[in-house]
C-alpha positions in Angstrom: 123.3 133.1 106.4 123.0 130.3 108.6 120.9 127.7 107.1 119.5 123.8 106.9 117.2 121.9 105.4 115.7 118.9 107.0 112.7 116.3 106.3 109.8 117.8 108.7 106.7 115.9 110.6 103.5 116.2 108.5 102.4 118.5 111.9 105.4 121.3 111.2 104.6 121.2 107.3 101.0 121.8 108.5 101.6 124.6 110.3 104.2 126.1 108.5 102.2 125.5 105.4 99.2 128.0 107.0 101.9 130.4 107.7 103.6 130.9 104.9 100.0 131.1 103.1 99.2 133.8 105.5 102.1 135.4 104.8 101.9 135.6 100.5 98.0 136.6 100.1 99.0 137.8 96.8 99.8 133.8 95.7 97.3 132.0 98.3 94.2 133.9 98.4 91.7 131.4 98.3 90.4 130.1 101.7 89.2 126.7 100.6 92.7 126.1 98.5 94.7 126.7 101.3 92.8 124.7 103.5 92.9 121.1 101.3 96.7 122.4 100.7 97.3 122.3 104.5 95.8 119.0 105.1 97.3 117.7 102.0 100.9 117.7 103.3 100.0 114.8 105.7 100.2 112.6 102.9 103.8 114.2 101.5 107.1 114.1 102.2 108.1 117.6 103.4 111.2 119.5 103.7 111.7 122.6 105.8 114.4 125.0 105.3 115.3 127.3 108.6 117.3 130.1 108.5 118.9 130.9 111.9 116.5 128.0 113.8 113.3 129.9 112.0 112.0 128.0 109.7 111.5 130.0 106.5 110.2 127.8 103.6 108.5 124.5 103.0 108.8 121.6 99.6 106.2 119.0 100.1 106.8 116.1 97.2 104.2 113.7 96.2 104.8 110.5 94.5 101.9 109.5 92.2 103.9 106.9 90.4 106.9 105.1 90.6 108.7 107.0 88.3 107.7 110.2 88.8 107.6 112.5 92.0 105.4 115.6 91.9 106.0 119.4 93.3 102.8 119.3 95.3 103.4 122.8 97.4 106.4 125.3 98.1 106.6 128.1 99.6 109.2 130.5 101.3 108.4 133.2 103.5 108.2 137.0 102.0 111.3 138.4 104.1 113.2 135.1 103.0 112.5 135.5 99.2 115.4 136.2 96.2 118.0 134.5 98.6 118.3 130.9 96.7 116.5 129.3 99.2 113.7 128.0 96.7 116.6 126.5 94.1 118.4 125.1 97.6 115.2 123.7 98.5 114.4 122.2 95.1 118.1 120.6 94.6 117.2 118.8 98.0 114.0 117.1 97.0 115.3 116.5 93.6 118.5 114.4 95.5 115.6 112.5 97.4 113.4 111.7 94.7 116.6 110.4 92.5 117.5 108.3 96.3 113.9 107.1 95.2 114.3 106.2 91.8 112.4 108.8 90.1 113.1 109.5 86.9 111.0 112.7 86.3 109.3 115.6 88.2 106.2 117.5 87.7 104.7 121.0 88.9 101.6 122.6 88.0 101.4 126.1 88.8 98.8 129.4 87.0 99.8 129.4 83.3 101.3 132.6 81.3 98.3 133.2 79.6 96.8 134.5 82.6 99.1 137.2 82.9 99.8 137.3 86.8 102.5 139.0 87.6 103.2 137.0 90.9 102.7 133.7 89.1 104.6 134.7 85.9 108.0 135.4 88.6 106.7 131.8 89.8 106.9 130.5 86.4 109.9 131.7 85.5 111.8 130.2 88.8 110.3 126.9 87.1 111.6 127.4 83.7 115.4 128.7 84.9 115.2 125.3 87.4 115.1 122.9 84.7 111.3 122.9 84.2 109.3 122.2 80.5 105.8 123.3 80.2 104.1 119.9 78.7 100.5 121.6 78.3 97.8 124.3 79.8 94.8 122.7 81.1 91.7 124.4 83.2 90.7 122.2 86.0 87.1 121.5 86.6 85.6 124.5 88.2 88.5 126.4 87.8 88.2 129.9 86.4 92.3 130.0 85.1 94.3 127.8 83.0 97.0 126.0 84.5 100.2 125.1 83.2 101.6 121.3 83.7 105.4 120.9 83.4 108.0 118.6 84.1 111.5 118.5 85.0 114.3 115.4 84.2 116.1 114.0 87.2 118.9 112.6 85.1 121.1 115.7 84.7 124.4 115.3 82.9 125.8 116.7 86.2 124.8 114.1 88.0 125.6 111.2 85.8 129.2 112.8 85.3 128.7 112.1 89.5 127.7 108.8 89.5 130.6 107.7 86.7 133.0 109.4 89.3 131.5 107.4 92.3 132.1 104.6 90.3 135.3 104.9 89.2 136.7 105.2 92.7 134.5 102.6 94.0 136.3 100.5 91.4 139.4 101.6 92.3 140.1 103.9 89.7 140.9 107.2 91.9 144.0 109.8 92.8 146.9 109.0 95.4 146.4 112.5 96.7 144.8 116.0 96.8 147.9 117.5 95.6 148.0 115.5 92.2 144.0 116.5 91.7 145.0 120.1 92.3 148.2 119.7 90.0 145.9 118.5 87.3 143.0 121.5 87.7 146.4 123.6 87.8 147.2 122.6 84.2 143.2 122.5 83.3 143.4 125.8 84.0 146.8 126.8 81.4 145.1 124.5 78.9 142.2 126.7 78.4 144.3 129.9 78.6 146.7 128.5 75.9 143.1 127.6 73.8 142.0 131.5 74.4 145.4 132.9 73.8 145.7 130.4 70.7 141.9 131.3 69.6 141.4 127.8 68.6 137.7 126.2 68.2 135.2 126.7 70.6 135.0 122.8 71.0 138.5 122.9 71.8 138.2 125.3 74.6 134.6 123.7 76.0 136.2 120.2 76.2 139.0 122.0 78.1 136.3 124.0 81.0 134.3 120.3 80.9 137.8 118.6 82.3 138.5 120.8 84.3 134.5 120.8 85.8 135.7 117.1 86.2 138.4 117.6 87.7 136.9 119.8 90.3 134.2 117.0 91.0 137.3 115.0 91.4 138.6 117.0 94.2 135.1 117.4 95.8 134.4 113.8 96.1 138.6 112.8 97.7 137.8 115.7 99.7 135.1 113.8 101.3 132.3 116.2 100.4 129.2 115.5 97.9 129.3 117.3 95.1 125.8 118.3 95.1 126.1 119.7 98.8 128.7 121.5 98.2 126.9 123.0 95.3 124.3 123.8 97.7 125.9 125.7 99.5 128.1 127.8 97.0 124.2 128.9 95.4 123.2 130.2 98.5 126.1 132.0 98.9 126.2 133.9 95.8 122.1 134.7 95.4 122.7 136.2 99.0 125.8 138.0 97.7 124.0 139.0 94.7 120.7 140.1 96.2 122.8 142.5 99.4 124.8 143.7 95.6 121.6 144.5 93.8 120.0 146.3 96.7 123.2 148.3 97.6 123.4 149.3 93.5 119.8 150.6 93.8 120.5 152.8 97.0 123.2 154.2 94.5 120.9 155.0 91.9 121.4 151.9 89.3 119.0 149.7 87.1 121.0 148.1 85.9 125.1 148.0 85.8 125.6 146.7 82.1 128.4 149.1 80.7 129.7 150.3 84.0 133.6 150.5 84.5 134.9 147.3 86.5 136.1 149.4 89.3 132.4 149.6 90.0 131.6 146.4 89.8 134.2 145.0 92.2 133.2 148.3 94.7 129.9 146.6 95.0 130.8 143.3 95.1 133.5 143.9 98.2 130.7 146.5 99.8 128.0 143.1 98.9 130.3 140.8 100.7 131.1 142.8 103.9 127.2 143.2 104.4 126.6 139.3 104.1 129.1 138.3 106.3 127.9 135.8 108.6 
């Protein structure tokens, strides 16, 4: 899957806005909503994902305050859904609003209690990105409680980044790609001896967090940014994943907990010549 994501004109996240409404009646189905939402973009910044030059999906982000940026619309078209492109779209806006100095981001979408199907899968993408609820609330003239929640810029990820940007800045960085590879090489034995060893858990975690490092390491030489790169690798697997899922369920399967590994890796090589791009 071919994709990008770009900052659009307040005209493009207009229009793109109304379609994507159009399209998903079952989460936009009030006229007068979708209206203020439309006209609402003018005063956000928007990004547009495209997916083979059609643009698919649209992030407008407020900033109320300083500190704090807020989700104020999103939206991916219903063909273009369970592919990563919401978490790809989020990751962007979340680098931009950090490139801002925001410290914190907020969402408000229908609250569990209500019991929407539609909105609960909604919720749930919030909660599994990094979201906390904070509190319900019921607008005035509102006949459903909403739920407010917020989301921390400052990842450990992305300070573990930051101290890496630094330290090369600073001159603190590899002679070559070989030597960073050498070193995820022995990473790599370390946490095998650990396993093999069965020594502490903390033992083997600070062994997969060096070698995490280590990786970032090689990103950042490489002249890639991590967080791209990260990008990239998501959509790549939800794609895989979804064209796996589907193919499993032509076969018959729920689920594939307790199937034999040959299985598994029939689907995932029959998952990865259908998403070849």
């Amino acid at each position: 899957m071919n994709y990008s994501i770009e900052l659009a004109s307040a005209e493009s996240a207009e229009k793109l806005c109304r379609k994507i409404s159009a399209d998903l009646p079952e989460y936009f189905g009030l006229p007068e909503c979708n209206e203020s939402y439309a006209k609402g973009v003018h005063s956000c910044v928007n990004f547009i994902v495209t997916v083979d030059s059609l643009a698919v999906g649209l992030l407008s982000l407020s900033f109320p305050y300083p500190a704090n940026c807020n989700l104020y619309w999103m939206g991916i078209l219903k063909n273009y859904q369970r592919q990563g492109l919401g978490r790809l779209l989020l990751q962007k806006a979340c680098t931009y609003a950090r490139q801002c100095q925001a410290q914190t981001m907020t969402v408000e979408t229908l609250a569990p209690c209500e019991a929407d199907k539609n909105y609960l899968r909604t919720y749930r993408f919030y909660e599994t990105t990094g979201f906390h609820p904070l509190f319900n609330l019921r607008p005035q003239n509102y006949t459903w409680d909403m739920v407010y929640m917020v989301k921390s810029l400052d990842t450990p990820l992305d300070s573990l980044i930051a101290i890496e940007k630094d330290a090369r800045q600073f001159g603190f960085d590899w002679p070559n790609e070989e030597m960073i590879i050498d070193q995820a090489i022995s990473e790599c034995d370390e946490i095998k001896e650990a396993l093999t060893l069965g020594e502490s858990k903390q033992r083997i975690e600070e062994e997969i967090g060096d070698l995490l490092h280590t990786a970032i390491s090689l990103c950042l030489f490489a002249g890639f940014e991590p967080e791209e790169t990260l990008q990239k690798i998501t959509v790549k697997f939800a794609t895989r994943m979804f064209a796996l899922k589907e193919i499993a369920k032509e076969q018959g399967f729920t689920t594939l907990k307790d199937q034999p590994l040959s299985l598994l890796m029939t689907l995932w090589h029959a998952a990865k010549e259908k998403t070849k791009s």
